[in-house]
VMD Tcl script that draws the C-alpha trace (Angstrom):
set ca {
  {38.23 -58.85 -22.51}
  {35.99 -60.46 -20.52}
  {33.50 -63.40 -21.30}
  {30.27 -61.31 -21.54}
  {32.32 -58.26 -23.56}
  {33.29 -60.76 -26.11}
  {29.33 -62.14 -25.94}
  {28.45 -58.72 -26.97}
  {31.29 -57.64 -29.46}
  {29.77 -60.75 -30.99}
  {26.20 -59.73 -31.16}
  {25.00 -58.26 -33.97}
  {24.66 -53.99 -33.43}
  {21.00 -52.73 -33.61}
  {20.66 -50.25 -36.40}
  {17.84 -47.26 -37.25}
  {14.98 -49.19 -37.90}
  {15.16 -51.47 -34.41}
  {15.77 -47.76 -32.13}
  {12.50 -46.46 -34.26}
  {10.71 -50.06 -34.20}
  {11.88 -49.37 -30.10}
  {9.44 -45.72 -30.21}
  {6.62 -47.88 -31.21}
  {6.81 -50.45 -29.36}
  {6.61 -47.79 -26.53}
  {4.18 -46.38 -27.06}
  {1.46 -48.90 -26.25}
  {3.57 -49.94 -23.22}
  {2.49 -46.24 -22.09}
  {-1.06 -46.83 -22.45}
  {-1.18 -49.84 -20.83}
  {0.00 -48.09 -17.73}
  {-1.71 -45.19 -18.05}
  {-5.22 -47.38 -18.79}
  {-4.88 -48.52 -15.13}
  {-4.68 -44.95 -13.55}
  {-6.66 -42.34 -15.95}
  {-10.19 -44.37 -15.21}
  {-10.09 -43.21 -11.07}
  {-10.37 -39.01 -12.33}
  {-13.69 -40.14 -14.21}
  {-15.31 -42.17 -11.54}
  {-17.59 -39.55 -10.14}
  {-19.27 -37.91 -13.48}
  {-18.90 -41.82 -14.92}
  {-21.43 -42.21 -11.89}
  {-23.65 -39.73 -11.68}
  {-24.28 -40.68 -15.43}
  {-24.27 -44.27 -15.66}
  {-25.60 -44.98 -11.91}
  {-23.70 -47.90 -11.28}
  {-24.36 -50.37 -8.46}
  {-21.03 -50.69 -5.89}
  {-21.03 -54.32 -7.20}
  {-20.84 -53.05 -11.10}
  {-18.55 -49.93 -9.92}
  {-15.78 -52.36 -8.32}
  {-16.09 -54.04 -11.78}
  {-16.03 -51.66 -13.80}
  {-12.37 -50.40 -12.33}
  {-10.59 -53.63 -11.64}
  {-12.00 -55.63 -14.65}
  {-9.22 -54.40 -16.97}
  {-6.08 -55.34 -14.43}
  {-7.89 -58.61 -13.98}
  {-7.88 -59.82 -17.26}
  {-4.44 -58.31 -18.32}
  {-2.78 -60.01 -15.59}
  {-5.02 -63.57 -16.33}
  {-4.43 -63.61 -20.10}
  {-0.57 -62.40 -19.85}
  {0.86 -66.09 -19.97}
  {-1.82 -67.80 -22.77}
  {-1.01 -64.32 -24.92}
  {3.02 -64.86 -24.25}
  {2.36 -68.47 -25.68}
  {0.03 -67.77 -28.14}
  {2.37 -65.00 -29.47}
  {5.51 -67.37 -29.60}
  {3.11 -69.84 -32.13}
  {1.06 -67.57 -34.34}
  {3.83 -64.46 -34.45}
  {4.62 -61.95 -31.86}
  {3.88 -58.97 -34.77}
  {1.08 -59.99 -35.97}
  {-0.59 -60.68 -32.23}
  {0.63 -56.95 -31.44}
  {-1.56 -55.75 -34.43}
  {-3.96 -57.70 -33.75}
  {-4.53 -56.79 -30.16}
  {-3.64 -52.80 -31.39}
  {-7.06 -53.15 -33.40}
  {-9.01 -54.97 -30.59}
  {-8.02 -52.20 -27.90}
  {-9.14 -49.44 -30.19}
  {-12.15 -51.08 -31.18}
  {-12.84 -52.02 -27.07}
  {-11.90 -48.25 -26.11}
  {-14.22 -47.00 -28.81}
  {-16.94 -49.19 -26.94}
  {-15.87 -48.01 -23.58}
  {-16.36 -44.45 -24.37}
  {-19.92 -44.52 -25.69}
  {-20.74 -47.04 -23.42}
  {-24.33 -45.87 -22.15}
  {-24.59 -48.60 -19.31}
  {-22.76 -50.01 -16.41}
  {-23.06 -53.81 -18.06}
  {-21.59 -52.09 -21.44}
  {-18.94 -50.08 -19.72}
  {-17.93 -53.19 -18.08}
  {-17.28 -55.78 -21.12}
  {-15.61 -52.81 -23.01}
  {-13.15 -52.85 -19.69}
  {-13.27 -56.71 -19.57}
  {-12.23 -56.46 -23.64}
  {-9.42 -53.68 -23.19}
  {-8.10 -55.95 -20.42}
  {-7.67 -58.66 -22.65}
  {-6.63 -56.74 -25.87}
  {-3.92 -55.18 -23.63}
  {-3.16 -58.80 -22.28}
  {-1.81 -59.11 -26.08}
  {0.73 -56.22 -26.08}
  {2.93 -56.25 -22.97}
  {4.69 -59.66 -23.64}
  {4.51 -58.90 -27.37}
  {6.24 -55.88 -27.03}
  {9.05 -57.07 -24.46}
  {9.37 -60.21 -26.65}
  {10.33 -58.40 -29.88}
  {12.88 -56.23 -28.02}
  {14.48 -59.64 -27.40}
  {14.69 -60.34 -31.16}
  {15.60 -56.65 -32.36}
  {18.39 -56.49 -29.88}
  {20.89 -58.75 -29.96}
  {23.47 -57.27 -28.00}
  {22.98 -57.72 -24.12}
  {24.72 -53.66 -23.45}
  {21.97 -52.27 -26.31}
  {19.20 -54.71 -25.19}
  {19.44 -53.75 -21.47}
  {19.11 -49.70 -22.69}
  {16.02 -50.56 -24.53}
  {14.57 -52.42 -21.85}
  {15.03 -49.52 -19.75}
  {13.03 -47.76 -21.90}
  {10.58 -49.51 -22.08}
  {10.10 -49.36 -18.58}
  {10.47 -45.89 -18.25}
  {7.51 -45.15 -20.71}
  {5.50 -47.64 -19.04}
  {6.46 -45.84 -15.56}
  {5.43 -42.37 -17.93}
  {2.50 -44.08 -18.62}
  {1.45 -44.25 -14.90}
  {2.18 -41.17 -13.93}
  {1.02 -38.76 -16.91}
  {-2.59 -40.91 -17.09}
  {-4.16 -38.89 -14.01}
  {-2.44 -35.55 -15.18}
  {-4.00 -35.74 -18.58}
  {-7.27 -37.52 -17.69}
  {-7.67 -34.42 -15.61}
  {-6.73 -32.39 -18.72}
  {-9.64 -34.36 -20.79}
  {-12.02 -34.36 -18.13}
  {-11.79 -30.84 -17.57}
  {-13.17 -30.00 -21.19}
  {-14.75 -33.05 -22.18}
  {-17.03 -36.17 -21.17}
  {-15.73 -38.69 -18.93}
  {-15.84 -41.28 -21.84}
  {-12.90 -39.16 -23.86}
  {-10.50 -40.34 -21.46}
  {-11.02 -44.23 -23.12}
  {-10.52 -42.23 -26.72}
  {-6.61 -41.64 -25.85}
  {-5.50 -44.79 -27.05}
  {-7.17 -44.90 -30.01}
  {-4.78 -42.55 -32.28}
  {-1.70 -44.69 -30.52}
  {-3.15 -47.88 -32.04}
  {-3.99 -47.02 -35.00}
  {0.05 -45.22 -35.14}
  {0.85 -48.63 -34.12}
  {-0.93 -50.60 -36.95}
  {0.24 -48.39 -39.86}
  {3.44 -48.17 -38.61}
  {4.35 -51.35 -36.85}
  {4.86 -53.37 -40.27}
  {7.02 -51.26 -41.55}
  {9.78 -51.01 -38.39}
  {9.09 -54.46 -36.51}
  {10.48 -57.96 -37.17}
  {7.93 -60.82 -37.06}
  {9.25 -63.73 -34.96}
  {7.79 -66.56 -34.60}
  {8.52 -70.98 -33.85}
  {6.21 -73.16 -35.91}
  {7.63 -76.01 -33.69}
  {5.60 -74.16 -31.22}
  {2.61 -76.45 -30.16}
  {-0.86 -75.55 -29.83}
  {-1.34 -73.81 -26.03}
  {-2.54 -76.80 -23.54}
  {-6.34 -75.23 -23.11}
  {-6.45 -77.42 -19.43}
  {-2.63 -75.22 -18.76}
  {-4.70 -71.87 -20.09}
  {-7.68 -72.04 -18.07}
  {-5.64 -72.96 -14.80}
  {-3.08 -69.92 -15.66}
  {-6.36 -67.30 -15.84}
  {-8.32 -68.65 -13.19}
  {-5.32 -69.13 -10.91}
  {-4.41 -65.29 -11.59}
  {-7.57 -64.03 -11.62}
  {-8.44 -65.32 -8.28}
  {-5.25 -64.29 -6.44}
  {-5.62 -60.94 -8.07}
  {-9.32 -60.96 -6.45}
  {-8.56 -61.76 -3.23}
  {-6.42 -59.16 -2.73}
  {-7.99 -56.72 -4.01}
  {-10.97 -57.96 -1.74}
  {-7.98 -57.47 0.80}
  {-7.38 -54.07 0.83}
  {-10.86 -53.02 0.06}
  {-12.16 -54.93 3.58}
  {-9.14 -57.04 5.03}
  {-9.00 -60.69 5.27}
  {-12.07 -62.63 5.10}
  {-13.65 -65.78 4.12}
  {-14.28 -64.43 0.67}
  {-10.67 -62.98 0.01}
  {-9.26 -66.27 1.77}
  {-11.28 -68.82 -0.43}
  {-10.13 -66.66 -3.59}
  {-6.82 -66.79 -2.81}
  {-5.83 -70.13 -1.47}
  {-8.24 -71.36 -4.86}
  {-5.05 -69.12 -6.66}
  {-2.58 -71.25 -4.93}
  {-4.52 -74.82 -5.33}
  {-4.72 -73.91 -9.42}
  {-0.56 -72.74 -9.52}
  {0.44 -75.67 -7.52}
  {-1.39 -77.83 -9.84}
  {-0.18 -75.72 -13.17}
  {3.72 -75.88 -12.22}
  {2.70 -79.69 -11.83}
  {0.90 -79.74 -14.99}
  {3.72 -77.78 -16.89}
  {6.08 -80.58 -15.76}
  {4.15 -83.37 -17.18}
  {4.06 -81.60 -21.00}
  {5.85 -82.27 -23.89}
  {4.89 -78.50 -24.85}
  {4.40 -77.04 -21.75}
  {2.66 -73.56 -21.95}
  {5.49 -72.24 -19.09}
  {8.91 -73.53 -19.67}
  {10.33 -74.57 -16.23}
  {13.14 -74.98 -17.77}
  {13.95 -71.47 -17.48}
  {14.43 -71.23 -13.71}
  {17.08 -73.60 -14.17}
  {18.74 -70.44 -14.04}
  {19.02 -68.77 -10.76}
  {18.84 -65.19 -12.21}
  {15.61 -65.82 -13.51}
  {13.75 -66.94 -10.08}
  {15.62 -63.74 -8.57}
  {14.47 -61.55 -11.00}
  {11.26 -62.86 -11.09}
  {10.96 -62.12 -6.84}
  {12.57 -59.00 -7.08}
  {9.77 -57.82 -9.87}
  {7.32 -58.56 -7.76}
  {8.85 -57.00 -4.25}
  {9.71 -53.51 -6.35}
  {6.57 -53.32 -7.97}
  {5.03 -53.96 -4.59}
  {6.58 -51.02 -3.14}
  {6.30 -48.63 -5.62}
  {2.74 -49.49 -6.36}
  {1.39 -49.60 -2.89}
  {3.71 -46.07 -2.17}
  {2.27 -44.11 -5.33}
  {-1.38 -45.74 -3.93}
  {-1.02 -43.97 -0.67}
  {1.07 -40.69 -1.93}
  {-1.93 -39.84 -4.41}
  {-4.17 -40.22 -1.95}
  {-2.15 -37.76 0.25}
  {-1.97 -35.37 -1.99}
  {-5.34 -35.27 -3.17}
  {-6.74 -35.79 0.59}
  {-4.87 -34.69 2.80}
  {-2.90 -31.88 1.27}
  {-5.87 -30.49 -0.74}
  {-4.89 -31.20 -4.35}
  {-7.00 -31.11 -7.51}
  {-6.41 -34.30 -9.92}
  {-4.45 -31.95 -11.71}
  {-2.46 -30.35 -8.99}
  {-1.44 -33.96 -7.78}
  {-0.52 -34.97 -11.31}
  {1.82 -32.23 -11.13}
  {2.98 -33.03 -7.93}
  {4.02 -35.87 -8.51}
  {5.72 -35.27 -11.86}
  {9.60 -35.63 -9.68}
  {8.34 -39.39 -9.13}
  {7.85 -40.02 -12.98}
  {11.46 -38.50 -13.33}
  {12.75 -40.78 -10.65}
  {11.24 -43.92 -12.35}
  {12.77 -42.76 -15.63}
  {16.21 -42.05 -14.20}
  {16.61 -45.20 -12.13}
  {15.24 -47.29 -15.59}
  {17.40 -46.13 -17.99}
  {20.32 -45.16 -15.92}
  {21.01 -48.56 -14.25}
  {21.96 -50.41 -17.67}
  {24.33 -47.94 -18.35}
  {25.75 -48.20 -14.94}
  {26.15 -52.00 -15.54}
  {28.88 -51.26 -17.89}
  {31.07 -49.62 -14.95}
  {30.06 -52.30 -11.70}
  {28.55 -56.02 -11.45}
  {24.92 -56.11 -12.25}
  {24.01 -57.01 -8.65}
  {25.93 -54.21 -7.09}
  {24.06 -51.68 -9.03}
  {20.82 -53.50 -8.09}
  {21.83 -53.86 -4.52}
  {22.29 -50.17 -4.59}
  {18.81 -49.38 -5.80}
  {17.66 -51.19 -3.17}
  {19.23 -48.60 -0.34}
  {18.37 -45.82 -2.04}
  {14.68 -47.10 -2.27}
  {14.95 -48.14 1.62}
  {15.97 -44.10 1.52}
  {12.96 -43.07 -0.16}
  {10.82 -45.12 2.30}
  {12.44 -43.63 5.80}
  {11.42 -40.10 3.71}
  {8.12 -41.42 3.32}
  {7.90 -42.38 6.99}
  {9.14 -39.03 8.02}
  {5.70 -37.13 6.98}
  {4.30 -35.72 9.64}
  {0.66 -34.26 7.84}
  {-0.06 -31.76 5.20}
  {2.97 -29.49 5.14}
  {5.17 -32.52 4.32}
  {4.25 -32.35 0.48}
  {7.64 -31.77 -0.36}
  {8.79 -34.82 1.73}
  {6.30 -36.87 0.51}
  {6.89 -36.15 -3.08}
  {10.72 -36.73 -2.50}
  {10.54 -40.11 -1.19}
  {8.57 -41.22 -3.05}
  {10.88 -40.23 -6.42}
  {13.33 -41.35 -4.37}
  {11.63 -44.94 -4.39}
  {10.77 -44.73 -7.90}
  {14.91 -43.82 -8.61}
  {15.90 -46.88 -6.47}
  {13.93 -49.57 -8.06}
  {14.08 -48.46 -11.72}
  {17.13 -50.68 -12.47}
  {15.20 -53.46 -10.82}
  {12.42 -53.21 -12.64}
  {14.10 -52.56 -16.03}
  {17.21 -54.85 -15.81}
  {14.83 -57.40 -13.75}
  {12.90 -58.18 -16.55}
  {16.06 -58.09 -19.07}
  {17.60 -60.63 -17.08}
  {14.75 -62.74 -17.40}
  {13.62 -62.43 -20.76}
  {17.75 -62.43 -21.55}
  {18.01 -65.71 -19.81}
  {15.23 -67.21 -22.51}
  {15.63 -68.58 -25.88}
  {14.50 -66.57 -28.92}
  {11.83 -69.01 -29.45}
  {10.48 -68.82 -25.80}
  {10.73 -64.93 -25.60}
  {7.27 -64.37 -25.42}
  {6.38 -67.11 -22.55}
  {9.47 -65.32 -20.72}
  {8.02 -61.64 -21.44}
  {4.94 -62.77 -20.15}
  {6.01 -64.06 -16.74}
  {7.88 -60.88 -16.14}
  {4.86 -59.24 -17.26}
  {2.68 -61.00 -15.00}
  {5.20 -60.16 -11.89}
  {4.85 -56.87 -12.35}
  {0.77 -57.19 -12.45}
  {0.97 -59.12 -9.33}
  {3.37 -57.32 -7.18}
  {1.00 -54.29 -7.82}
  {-1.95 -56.06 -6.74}
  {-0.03 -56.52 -3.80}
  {1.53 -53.27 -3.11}
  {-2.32 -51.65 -3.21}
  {-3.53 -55.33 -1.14}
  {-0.93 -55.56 1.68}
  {0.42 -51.73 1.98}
  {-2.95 -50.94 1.54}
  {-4.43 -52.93 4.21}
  {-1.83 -52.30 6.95}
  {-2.52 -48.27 6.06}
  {-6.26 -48.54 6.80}
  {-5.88 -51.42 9.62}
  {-3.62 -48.41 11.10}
  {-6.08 -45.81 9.92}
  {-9.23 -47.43 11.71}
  {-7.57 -47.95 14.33}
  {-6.82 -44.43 14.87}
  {-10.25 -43.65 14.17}
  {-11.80 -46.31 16.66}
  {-13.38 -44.58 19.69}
  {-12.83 -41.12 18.90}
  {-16.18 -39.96 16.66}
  {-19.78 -40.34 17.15}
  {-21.02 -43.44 15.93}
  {-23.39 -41.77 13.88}
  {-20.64 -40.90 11.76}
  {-17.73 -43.20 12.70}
  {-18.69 -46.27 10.91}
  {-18.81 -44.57 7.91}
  {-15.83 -42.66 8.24}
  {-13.71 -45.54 9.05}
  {-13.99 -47.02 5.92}
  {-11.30 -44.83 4.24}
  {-10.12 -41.10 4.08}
  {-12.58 -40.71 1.09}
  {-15.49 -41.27 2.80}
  {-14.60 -39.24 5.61}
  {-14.57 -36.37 3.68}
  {-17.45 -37.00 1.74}
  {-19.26 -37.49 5.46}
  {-17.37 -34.09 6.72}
  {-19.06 -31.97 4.09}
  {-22.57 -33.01 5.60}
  {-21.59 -31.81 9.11}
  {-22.13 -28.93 10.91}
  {-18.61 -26.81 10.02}
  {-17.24 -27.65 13.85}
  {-17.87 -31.36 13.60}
  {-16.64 -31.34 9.85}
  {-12.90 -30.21 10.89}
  {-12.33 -32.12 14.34}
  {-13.51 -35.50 11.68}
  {-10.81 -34.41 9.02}
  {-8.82 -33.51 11.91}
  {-8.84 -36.55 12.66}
  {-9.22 -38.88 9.45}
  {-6.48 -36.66 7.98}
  {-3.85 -37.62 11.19}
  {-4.58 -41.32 11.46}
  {-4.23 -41.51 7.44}
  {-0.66 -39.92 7.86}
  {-0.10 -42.84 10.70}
  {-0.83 -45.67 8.17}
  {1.18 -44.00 5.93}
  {3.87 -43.26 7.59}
  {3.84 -46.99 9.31}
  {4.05 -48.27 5.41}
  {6.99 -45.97 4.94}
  {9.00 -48.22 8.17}
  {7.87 -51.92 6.68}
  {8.69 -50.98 3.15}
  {12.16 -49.54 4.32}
  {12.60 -53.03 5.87}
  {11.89 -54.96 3.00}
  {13.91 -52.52 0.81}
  {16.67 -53.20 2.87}
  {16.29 -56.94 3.05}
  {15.95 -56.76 -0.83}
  {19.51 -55.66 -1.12}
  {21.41 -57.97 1.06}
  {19.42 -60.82 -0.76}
  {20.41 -59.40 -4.02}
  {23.97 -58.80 -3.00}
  {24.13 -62.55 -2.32}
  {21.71 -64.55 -4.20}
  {22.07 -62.48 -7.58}
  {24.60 -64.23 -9.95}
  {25.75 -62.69 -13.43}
  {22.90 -64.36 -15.41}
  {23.23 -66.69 -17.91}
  {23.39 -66.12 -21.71}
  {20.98 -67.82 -23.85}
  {22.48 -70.10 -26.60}
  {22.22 -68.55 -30.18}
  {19.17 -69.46 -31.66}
  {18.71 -72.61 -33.75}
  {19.21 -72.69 -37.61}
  {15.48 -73.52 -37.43}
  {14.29 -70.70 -35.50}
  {16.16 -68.35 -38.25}
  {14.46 -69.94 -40.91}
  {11.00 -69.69 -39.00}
  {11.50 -66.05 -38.11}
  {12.13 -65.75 -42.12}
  {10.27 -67.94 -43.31}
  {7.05 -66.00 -41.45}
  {8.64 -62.12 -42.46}
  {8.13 -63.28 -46.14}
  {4.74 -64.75 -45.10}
  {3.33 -61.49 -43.27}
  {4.90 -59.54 -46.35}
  {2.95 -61.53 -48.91}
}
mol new
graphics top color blue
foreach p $ca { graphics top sphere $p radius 0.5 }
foreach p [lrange $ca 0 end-1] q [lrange $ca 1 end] { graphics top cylinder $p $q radius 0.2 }
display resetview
């Protein structure tokens, strides 16, 4: 029997209540993910209702992702002090409260700070919710399955918010799609007490505020600029924003150094696995945000989809995503953990030739495929990524862990949509340049969208040579993302096959962390 089989013969077995605690914790994971999605089906009757400026519009969508990916680290921190539970609950009852607000919101300014409050609220559940998976499952086989799926119901969560925003939209007000969440949370708060463990370290010093503020900013400005990126490609403002990011992490890891409580224990990339999980996060997020960011947009401009219709469509992607997350831990069992990681990588580098191979609107089938074929690949990345790092942590510093996997996942999204994005409209202009009137061109060359909102002003000639057109140099971009993201899928797995170690075990917790976790059970209990 080998070293880690005895590790896990060892470990206590999870029983009942940790596979139900498991459904709930699940659950908001879902909504998360489907909170950054559902909100693009409402934009046009949120709108024509509210009349927001471009500067409040832009806002009002990336507001939320902003602030979840700022907060993630304080919340991870604040969590491993106060209680990882009772921070869940307590950020269940703030995102109902800020959807509530959200969806009777009867101004742009409102709209926005009920956004700018979900954002935070859900800043509260993703590392609560990854961090008391690392205390309910002990054993590393049982741990790495629940993991999975968790990551499979936040890769659900994605992919079912535009096919039932459409749903809602389609017989209500654009505000019910905010009113989702709000029977999950309160689920959560009755429930949650009864089937979740409270963890928490009183030893745990107050979050450094100076370490707090540099950890938001620092996000939040990186998370700007390339956004500001892919909306207009580099400029000054999106190159101030993000070397400010830089400045404020080179001066946090410094910082965090320097601590006696430091709110990011660098001590954890003392293990290898966790630096290499932490990139590889970030590079499979990147790819299978920025190729679902481009594939809806096919579908819905290009092929001629309804919001609906494209939800559907792309259904075989959420099944993908699901397969590759909670099929990859069980595969560990059979091969090394970095051969079945190295593996996802090909077939994702698969997925992205498919991708590459559309040739325009008839290719729905292709594009569809690889893109599933994507989401199949980097599953087990995603989901045993972020086991290996919050694995690698001690019990006590679960929830700063949870949070930096957390916040790779936020980030390698932003840059999926930022640098796929950009090279897909660079290629798009590009295309365009030349070849319209310029009554018409400047506007069009902004992106596919507003090409076919100008076509349906033209004369019915004009209005198919532009989609003609638009439609053809979109497919370019697209297909040009397909090549680079087939590169980087393939240098993913050689550096995987090579770099990725078994990862380390943490130490069983301290007699004092036992007596802290009990001590506040009995607490939240009285």
């Amino acid at each position: 029997m080998s070293g880690n089989d005895e590790m896990a013969a060892a470990a206590p077995r999870a029983t009942r209540k940790q596979w139900l605690g498991l459904a709930v914790l699940a659950l908001p994971t879902m909504l998360i993910a489907m909170d950054l999605t559902v909100l693009h089906l409402a934009l046009p009757t949120l709108t024509a209702d509210l009349r927001p400026s471009n500067t409040e519009l832009l806002w009002i969508v990336d507001v939320y992702g902003f602030l979840i990916a700022g907060f993630l680290i304080p919340m991870g921190a604040i969590g491993d002090r106060i209680g990882r539970r009772r921070l869940l609950l307590i950020g269940a009852v703030a995102f109902g409260a800020a959807s509530v607000l959200s969806a009777f919101a009867t101004g742009a300014p409102m709209l926005i700070a009920g956004r700018a409050l979900l954002g935070v609220a859900g800043s509260t559940l993703m590392p609560s919710t990854l961090s008391l998976l690392r205390v309910m499952f002990q054993d590393p086989r049982q741990r790495g399955a629940a993991i999975g799926a968790w990551t499979g119901f936040f890769g659900l969560g994605t992919v079912i918010g535009p096919l039932l925003g459409g749903v809602f939209l389609e017989f209500f007000w654009w505000g019910s799609v905010f009113l989702i969440g709000v029977p999950i949370m309160l689920l959560l708060v009755v429930v949650g007490p009864l089937v979740l463990p409270e963890y928490r370290d009183s030893t745990v010093a107050r979050p450094d505020s100076i370490s707090v503020a540099m950890s938001v900013v620092g996000v939040l400005a990186l998370v700007l600029g390339l956004k500001w990126i892919a909306a207009g490609g580099l400029g000054g403002g999106s190159g101030t924003a993000i070397a400010l990011g830089l400045v404020l992490a080179v001066l946090f890891v410094h910082r965090q150094g320097r601590l006696t409580h430091p709110l990011v224990d660098l001590g954890l990339f003392r293990d290898g696995a966790v630096g290499v999980g932490l990139a590889m996060l970030v590079l499979a997020t990147l790819l299978l945000a920025g190729s679902q960011f481009l594939v809806m947009q096919y579908l819905q401009l290009v092929r001629g989809l309804s919001p609906i219709q494209a939800g559907l469509a792309s259904l075989p992607i959420m099944v993908g995503i699901t397969i590759g997350a909670m099929g990859g831990p069980a595969l560990v069992g059979r091969l090394a953990l970095r051969t079945v990681l190295a593996a996802g990588w090909v077939v994702a580098a698969v997925g992205m030739v498919l991708v590459s191979r559309v040739s325009g609107a008839p290719d729905l089938v292709l594009a569809v495929a690889g893109t599933a074929v994507v989401g199949l690949g980097l599953g087990p990345t995603i989901s045993m990524g972020t086991g290996v790092i919050v694995g690698a942590a001690p019990p006590q510093r679960a929830g700063s862990a949870s949070a930096l996997a957390s916040t790779s996942t936020e980030l390698g999204s932003a840059l999926g949509i930022a640098v796929l994005g950009s090279v897909a409209f660079a290629v798009y202009r590009t295309g365009l340049a030349g070849g319209l009137p310029a009554s018409v061109g400047a506007t069009a060359g902004e992106t596919l969208a507003a090409a076919v909102d100008v076509a349906g002003t033209l004369p019915p000639a004009e209005s198919t040579r532009l989609l003609s057109a638009a439609r053809a140099a979109f497919v370019h971009g697209l297909v040009t993302t397909g090549l680079i993201g087939a590169a980087i899928a393939a240098l993913s797995a050689v550096a995987v096959a090579f770099l990725l170690r078994a990862p380390r075990t943490p130490d069983a917790p301290p007699a004092t962390g036992v007596d802290n976790s009990e001590r506040s059970l009995a607490e939240a209990e009285d």
